[in-house]
Each structure stands twice: as C-alpha cells, then as structure tokens.
C-alpha positions in Angstrom: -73.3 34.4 59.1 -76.3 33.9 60.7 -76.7 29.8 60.7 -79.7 29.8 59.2 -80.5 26.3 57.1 -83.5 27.7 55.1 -82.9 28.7 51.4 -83.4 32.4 50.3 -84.9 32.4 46.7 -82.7 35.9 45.6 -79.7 33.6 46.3 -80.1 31.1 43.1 -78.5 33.8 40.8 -75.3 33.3 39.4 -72.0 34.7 41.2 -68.6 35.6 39.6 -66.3 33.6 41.6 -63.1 34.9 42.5 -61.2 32.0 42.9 -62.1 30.1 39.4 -60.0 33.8 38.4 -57.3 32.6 40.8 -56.7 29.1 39.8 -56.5 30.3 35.7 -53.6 31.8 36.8 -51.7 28.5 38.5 -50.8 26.5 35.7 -46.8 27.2 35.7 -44.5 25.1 37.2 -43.1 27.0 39.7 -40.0 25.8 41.6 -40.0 23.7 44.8 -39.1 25.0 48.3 -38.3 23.1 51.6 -38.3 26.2 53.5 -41.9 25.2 54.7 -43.0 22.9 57.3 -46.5 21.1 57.3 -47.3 20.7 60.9 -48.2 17.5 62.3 -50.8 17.7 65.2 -51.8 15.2 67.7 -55.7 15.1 68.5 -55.4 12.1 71.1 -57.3 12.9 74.4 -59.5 15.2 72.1 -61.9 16.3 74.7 -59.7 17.1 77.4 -57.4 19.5 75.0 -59.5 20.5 72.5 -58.9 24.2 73.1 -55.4 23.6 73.1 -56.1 21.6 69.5 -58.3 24.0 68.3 -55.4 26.6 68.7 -52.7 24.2 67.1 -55.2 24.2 64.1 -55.7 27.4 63.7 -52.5 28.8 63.5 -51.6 26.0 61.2 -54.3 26.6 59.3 -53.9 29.8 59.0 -50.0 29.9 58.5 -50.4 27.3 55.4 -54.1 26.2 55.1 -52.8 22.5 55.1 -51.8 20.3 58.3 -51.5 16.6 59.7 -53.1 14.9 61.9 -52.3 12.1 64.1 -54.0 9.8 66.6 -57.1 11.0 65.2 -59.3 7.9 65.3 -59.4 6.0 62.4 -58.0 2.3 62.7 -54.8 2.1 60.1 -56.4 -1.2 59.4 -60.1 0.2 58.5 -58.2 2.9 56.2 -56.1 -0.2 54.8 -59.3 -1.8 54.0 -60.7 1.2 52.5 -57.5 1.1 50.0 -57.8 -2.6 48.9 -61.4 -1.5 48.4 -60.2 0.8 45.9 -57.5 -1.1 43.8 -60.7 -3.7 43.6 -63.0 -1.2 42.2 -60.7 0.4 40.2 -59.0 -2.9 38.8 -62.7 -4.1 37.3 -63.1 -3.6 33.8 -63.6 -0.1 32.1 -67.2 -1.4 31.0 -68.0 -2.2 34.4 -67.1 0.9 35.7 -68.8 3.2 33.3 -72.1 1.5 34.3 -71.9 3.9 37.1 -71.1 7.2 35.5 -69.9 10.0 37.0 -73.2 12.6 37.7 -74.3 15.2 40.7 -70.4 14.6 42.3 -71.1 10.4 42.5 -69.9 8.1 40.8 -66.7 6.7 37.8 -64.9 9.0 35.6 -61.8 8.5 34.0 -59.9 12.0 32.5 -62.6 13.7 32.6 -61.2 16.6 35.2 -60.1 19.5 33.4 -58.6 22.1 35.6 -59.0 25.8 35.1 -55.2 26.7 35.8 -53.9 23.8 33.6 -56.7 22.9 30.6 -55.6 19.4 30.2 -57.5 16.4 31.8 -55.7 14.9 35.2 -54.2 12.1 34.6 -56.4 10.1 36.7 -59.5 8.5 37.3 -62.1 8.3 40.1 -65.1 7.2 41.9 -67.4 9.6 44.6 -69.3 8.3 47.3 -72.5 11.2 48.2 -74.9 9.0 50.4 -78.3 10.6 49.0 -77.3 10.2 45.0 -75.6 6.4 45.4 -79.1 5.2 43.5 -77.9 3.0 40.6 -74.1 3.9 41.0 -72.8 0.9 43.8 -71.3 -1.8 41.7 -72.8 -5.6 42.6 -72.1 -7.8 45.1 -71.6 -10.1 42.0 -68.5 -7.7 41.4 -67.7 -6.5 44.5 -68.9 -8.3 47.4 -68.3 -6.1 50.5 -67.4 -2.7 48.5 -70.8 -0.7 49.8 -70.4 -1.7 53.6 -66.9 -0.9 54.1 -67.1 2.2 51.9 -69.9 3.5 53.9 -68.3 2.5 57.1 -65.2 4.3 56.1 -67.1 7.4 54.8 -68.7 7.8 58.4 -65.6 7.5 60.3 -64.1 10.4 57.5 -67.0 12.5 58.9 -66.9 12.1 62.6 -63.3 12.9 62.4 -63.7 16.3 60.0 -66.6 17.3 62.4 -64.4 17.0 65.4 -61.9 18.9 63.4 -64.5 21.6 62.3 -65.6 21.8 65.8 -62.5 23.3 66.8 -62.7 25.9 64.0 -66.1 26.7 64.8 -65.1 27.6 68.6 -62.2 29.6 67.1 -64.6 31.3 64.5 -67.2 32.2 67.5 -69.8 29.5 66.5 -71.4 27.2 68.3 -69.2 23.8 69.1 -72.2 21.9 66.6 -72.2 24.6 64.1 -70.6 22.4 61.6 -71.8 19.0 62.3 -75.6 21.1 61.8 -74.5 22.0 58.4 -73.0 18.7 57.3 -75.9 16.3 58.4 -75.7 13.0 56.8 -79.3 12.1 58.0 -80.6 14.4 55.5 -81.2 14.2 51.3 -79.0 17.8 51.1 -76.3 16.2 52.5 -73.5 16.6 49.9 -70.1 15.7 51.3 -68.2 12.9 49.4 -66.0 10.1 49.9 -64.0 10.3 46.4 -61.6 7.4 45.8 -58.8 8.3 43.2 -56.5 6.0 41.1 -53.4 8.1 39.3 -52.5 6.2 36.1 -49.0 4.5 36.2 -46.8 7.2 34.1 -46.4 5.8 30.5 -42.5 5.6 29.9 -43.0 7.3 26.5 -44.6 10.1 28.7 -42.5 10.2 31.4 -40.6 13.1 30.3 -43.9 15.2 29.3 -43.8 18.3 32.0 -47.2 19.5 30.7 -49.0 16.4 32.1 -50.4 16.7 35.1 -52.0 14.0 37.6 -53.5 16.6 39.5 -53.5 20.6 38.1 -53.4 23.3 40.7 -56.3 23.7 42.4 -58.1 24.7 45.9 -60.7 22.5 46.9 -64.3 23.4 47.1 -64.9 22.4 50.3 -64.8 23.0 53.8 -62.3 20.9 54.7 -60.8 17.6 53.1 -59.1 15.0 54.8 -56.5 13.2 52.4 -55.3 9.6 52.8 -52.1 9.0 51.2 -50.5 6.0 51.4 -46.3 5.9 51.7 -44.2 6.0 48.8 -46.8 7.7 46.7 -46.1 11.1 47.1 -46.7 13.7 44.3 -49.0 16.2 46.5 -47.5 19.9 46.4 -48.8 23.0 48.2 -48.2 26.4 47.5 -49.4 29.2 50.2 -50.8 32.5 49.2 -53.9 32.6 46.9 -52.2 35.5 45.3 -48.6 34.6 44.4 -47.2 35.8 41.6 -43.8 33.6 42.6 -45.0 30.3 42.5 -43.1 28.1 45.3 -44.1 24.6 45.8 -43.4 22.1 49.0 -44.0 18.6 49.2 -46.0 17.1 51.2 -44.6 13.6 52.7 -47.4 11.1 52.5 -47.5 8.4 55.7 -49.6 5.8 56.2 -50.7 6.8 59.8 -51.7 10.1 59.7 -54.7 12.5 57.5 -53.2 15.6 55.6 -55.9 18.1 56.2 -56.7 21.2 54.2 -58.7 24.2 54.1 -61.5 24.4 51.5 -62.5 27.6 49.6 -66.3 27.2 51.5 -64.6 27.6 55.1 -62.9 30.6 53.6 -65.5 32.3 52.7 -67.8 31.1 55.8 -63.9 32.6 57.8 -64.2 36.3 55.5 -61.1 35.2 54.5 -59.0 34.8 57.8 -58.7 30.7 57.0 -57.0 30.3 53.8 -57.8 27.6 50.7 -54.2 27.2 49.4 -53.5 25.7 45.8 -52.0 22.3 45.8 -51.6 19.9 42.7 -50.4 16.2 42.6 -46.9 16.6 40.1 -46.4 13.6 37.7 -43.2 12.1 38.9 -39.5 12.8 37.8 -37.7 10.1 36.2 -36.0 9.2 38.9 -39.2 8.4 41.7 -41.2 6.4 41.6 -43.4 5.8 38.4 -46.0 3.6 39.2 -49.6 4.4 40.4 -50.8 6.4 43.2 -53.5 5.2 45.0 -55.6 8.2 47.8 -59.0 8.7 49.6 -60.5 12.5 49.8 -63.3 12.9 52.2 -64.5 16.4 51.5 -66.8 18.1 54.1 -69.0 20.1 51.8 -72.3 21.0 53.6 -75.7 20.7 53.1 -77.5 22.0 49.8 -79.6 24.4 51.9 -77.0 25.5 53.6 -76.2 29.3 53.5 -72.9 30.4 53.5 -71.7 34.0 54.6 -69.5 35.2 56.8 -69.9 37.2 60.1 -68.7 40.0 58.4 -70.7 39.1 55.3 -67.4 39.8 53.1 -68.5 37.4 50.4 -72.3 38.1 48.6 -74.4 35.1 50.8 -74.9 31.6 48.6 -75.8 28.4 49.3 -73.8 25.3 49.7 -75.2 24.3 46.4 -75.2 26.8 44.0 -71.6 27.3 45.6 -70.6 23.6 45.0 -72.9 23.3 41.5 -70.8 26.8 40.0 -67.7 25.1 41.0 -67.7 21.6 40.0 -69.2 22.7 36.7 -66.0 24.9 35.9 -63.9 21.5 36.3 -66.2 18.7 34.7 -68.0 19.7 32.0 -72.1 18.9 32.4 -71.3 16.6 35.1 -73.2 18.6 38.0 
C-alpha cells in the first residue's frame, strides 16, 4: 500500500470478489452461542492513551472483528435527535419518500436489498446520507423542517469519531496517524462514506413464525469501518466470527443506548492483507416471544474516497479503487442502484 490518491487507469477492470463467494454461502440459520464476548472499550482521555486504545482495538478487532465503544464523544442527546429524525422521515408518506429514490448509495428504498447469502429482500427500508450526491434527494423544509442540519451535523460527528478510531488502526498497521482521515476527506466530491438511517418493519403477526424472513441477511459490510447505533430493546444484530465457517454459530449483540457497536469492513481487510477481519453479521427477525415491533438504527460507514487505491502492504489482494470496490459490491446487493 503505497497511499497514493491518484487513479491507475489498468485498475477499472472487473475483479472476482472473494467475499460475494463467501456470503452465498451464509444463508442458514445456524445456532446461537453465548460463549463469546463483544468487548466494550472506553476511548475517554483519547490522546493521552491512545496507544493503549489502539491496542484494546486491535486485539478486539482482531479476535471478533466487532467491538463497543464508550465515552467516545457523541452527546446521547445529539444521537437521540438523530433517531427522532428518523421515525420523522420514515413516518412521511411512501409517495413522499420515493421522491428521493434510492441511487449512487443516497437516498429511500424500501425492500429493495437482496442479499447474496439469503436471495430474499430485507425486511426493511432505508435512507443514505453521501454529502457530494444529496442533490435532489433532502426532503423539504415544508416536510421536514430541521432534517438536513441535524443529519449533517450528526453525519460529521459519526466521522470524527471513526477517524479517531481508524487512527489507531493506522498506527497499528504502520501508517501514518492521518492515513485514514486522508482517504476519507469529506471536503472533496469522491468522498463516499454514508450516514444510512434504517427502519425494520414491525413483524406482521401472520409472519411471525416465517424463519425464512430476514430483516437483515448475513452479510459483511463493504466498508472500512461502520459505527452502528442501536437503540435499547431493539436488538436482533447477530455476529458470527470466521469468514470461513462451515459451523455457523451466532451471538448477540446487546444493543445500549450509550455506546457505538463498531465493526470491521471488508475494505480495511483488504487494506490489513487480511490480519483485520470483516465478520458476517445479520439482523434476525424476532422470536415470538421478543419483542415484535420495529427496530429503529444509524450506520455510519467509513468507505473512502473514489480515488482512493486500496492494497495492502503486502499487496495480498490485486490493487482497486475505493470505487470500483464499493460500485462491484453494492451492485451484487441492489440491483442497478449504483
């Protein structure tokens, strides 16, 4: 990995990705384990431990590829804004909201997700935030009066916290402290990272005992690293370690209002030749017996910039940018939506 931010022309080609192969093969239900523990990690007093962080991450990261993180910044009350943000959005009429189709990772779709390890559309719906492609897609102040300002607000606190997180991974990785925050600049029209807001349909009783429905399929994220907002008593989120499990074993992850789950996205796993894992994790409809109505959560995925090469120091992986990565990706999920 050299850094570079300049675009080689031989890299537009198409690549066979690996783990599109992987997640075909994740669509079982598996059985649940409590044997693991998702470690929760404290990042107050940042600068003064940061080495001492940066280690706590990294073996989490590596043991599991998912973690917690408290004291990390963010007002509970902004991110409790940011939620009755959502439920306003997604409570306006289905006409509204498909004024602002999804397209290019920004903006509404409903269903529309079809995962490669399940072949049946989440049973959600959702709304992404990318800065540079908003044009046309922010609903009116007529319909929502202060949506855009605390969206964007809350979107740039998500990335000054998973820079400060990737910071500590770059140190580990041998990069410089700002190689991350270099290849996730907001200030320019490449920049690709997205808010996404997500809304988890209430489970139909006539459903309810359907296990083939999923709200979320298995699945690792395409990203660096997301930072997931979960709000308590809405759990559902599952992980299950090791890309290449033929057992599948599943552990819950207990949502609380005060703290971000973080995980590992399949970029920073290449970028790490492979010594940070991106671990499949799905969102389970519930059993009869939790709770049944619907699941409000904020992603903030930390996907760098278009011109962004990504290749490993021991260039493990064939070198490809951030957007031919992301466009090969998103395409294998949502059909003619890149």
């Amino acid at each position: 990995m050299n850094g570079s931010n300049t675009i080689d022309p031989t890299l537009s080609t198409p690549y066979s990705l690996d783990e599109l192969k992987k997640e075909a093969r994740m669509g079982a239900m598996g059985q649940e384990t409590f044997a693991r523990e998702i470690r929760i990690i404290d990042l107050s007093d940042f600068e003064q431990r940061k080495f001492e962080i940066a280690d706590q991450l990294w073996n989490a990261a590596v043991d599991i590829g998912f973690f917690q993180v408290a004291n990390h910044g963010i007002p509970l009350s902004q991110i409790q804004q940011a939620f009755a943000s959502t439920e306003q959005f997604f409570a306006l009429p289905a006409e509204v909201k498909a004024q602002y189709p999804l397209k290019r990772n920004a903006g509404w779709e409903s269903k529309a997700q079809i995962r490669p390890s399940t072949n049946t559309p989440d049973q959600k719906e959702s709304y992404q935030i990318t800065r540079p492609r908003m044009d046309g897609l922010w609903p009116s102040v007529q319909e929502l009066p202060d949506f855009q300002e605390t969206m964007l607000n809350f979107e740039q606190a998500c990335w000054q916290t998973g820079m400060k997180i990737l910071s500590c991974f770059a140190y580990k990785l041998g990069f410089s402290d700002d190689f991350f925050t270099q290849a996730h600049d907001p200030s320019k029209q490449s920049y690709q990272s997205t808010l996404r807001m997500l809304h988890y349909y209430a489970i139909d009783p006539a459903l309810k005992d359907q296990l083939g429905l999923w709200r979320a399929g298995a699945h690792t994220d395409f990203d660096c690293l997301t930072l997931l907002f979960q709000r308590n008593g809405q759990g559902g989120l599952q992980v299950c370690p090791g890309k290449d499990m033929e057992d599948q074993e599943w552990t819950s992850i207990q949502p609380h209002d005060e703290v971000i789950t973080c995980n590992i996205g399949d970029m920073l796993t290449r970028w790490s030749d492979d010594q940070l894992p991106s671990n499949f994790h799905r969102v389970k409809n519930p059993a009869a017996h939790e709770y049944q109505g619907a699941r409000y959560s904020l992603a903030f995925f930390c996907q760098a910039n278009e011109d962004v090469i990504i290749e490993g120091p021991n260039k493990k992986y064939p070198a490809i940018t951030a957007r031919d990565y992301l466009q090969q990706r998103i395409s294998a999920n949502f059909e003619g939506k890149y």
